[in-house]
C-alpha positions in Angstrom: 15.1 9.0 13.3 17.3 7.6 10.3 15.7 8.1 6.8 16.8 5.9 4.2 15.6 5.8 0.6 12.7 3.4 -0.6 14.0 1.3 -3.3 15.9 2.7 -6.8 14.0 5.9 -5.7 14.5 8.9 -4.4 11.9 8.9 -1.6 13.3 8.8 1.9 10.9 6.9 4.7 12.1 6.4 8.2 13.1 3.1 8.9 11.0 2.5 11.2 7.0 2.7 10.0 3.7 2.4 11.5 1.3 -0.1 10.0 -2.0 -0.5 11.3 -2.8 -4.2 10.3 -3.7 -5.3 13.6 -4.8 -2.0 15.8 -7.3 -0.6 13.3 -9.4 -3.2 11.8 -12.2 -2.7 14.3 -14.4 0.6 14.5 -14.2 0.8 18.0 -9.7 1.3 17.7 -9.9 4.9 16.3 -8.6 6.6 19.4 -5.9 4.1 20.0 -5.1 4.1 16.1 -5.0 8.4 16.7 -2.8 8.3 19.6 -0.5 5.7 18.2 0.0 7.7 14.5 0.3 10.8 17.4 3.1 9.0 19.1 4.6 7.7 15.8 5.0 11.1 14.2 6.5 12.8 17.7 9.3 10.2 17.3 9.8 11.2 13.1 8.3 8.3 11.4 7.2 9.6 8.5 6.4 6.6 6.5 2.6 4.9 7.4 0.9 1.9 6.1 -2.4 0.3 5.5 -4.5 -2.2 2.7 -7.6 -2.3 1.7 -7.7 -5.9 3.5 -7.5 -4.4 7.3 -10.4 -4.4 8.5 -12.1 -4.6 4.8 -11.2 -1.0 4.8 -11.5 0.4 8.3 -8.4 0.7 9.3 -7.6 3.0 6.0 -10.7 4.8 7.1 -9.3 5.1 10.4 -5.5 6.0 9.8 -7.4 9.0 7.3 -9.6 10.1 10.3 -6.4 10.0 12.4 -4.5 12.3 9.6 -7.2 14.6 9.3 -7.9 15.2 13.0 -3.8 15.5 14.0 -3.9 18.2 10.9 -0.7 16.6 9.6 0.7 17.7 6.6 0.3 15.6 3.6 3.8 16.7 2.2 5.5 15.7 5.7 4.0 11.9 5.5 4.6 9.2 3.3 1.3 6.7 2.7 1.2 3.4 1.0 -1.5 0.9 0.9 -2.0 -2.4 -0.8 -4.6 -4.0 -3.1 -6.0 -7.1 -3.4 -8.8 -8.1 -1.8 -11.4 -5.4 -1.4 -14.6 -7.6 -0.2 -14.9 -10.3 2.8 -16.8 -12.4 0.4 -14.1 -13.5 -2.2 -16.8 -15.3 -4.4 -18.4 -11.4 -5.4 -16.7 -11.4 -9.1 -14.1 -8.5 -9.0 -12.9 -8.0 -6.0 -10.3 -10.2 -5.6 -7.4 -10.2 -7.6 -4.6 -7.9 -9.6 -7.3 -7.3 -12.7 -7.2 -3.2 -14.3 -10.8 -2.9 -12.5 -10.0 -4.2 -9.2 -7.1 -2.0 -8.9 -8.2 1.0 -9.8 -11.7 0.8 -8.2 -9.3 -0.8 -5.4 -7.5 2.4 -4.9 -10.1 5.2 -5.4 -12.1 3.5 -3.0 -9.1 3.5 -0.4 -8.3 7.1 -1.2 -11.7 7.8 -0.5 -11.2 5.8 2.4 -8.2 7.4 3.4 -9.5 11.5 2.5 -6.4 11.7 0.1 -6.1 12.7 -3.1 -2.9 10.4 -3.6 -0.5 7.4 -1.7 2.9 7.9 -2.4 3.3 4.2 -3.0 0.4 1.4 -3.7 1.4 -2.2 -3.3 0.1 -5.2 -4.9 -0.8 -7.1 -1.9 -0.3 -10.8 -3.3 0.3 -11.9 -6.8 -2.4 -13.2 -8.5 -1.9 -16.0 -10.4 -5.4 -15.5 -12.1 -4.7 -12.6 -14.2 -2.3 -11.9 -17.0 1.0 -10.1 -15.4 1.0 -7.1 -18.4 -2.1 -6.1 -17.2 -1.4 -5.8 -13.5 2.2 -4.1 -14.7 -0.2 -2.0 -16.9 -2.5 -1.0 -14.5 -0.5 -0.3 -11.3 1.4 2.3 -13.9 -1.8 4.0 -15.3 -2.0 4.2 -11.6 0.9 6.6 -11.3 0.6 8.2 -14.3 -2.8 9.2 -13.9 -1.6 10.6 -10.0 -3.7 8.1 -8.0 0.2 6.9 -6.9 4.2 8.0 -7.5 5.1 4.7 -6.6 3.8 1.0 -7.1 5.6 -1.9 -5.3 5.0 -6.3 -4.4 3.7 -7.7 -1.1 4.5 -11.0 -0.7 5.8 -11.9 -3.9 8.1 -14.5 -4.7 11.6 -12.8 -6.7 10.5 -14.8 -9.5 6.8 -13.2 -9.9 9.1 -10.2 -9.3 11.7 -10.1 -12.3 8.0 -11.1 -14.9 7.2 -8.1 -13.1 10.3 -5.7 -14.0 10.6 -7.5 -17.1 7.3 -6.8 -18.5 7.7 -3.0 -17.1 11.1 -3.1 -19.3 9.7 -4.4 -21.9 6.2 -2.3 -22.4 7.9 1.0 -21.2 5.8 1.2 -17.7 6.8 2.7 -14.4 8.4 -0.9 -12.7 8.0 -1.8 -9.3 10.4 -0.1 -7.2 9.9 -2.0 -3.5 8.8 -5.3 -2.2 7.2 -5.7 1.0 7.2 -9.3 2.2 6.3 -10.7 5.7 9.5 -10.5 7.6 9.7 -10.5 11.3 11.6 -12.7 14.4 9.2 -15.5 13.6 8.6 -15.4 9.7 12.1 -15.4 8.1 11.6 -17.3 4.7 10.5 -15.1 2.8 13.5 -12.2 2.7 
């Protein structure tokens, strides 16, 4: 497997990862999710992803049973998972969106999820227009410095809503963004 480093930092993830977005949203998937993260790791990936949004949470809790049971190491792996949208009912005040609540709460509740005490990165799953950039900057950075996180990175963000991004980090003295993570594939192209 070929490792390559994950942004401006020094983490190294295989280039190949496992996401579980479509395998693990249903309760009935945890031996297939197991034997895929089995299969995964006996071929060195090393670098596995999930959000709150699969499943509304089961395929995090799933990808932690999987961990747990395969007794991996937590030092060997690298975990990210993305916040956003933490309910299936987006009209429930709160758990939508980029706001210091939701993405703390967001997280702890997919650690918890997860059985971790950390991710090494947590993703904002979309922008949200809705709330004030300096306090998603601001949170996903109490994020890292509080250990919830190293890392924070974009899903699906436009360069634009990127640069306000960096530039706020620059400008307030916060850990920046270091990755982006758009939809990119044979049939979705645009976004690169």
């Amino acid at each position: 497997m070929e490792y390559r480093f994950l942004g401006n930092s020094g983490l190294k993830v295989s280039v190949i990862g496992y996401g579980n977005w479509l395998n693990s949203d249903k309760p009935d998937n945890q031996k297939l999710t197991t034997d895929a993260i089995r299969h995964a790791l006996s071929l060195g990936i090393n670098f596995f992803d999930t959000a709150e949004a699969y499943g509304f949470g089961e395929a995090e809790r799933q990808m932690g049973n999987s961990l747990k049971e395969l007794k991996v190491t937590r030092e060997d792996i690298v975990v990210s998972t993305k916040i956003f949208r933490g309910a299936k009912d987006e009209k429930i005040p709160n758990k939508v969106g980029l706001s210091a609540k939701r993405i703390q709460e967001g997280l702890r509740a997919s650690l918890k999820r997860l059985q971790l005490d950390y991710v090494d990165v947590v993703f904002a799953h979309r922008p949200d227009p809705d709330c004030p950039v300096e306090e998603t900057c601001r949170a996903f950075s109490s994020c890292i410095d509080s250990g919830l996180a190293f890392y924070w990175g974009t899903s699906e963000w436009s360069a634009a809503e990127i640069v306000r991004a960096i530039e706020v980090c620059e400008r307030l003295k916060l850990n920046k963004p270091i990755t982006e993570q758009p939809q990119y594939n044979m049939l979705a192209r645009s976004r690169f």
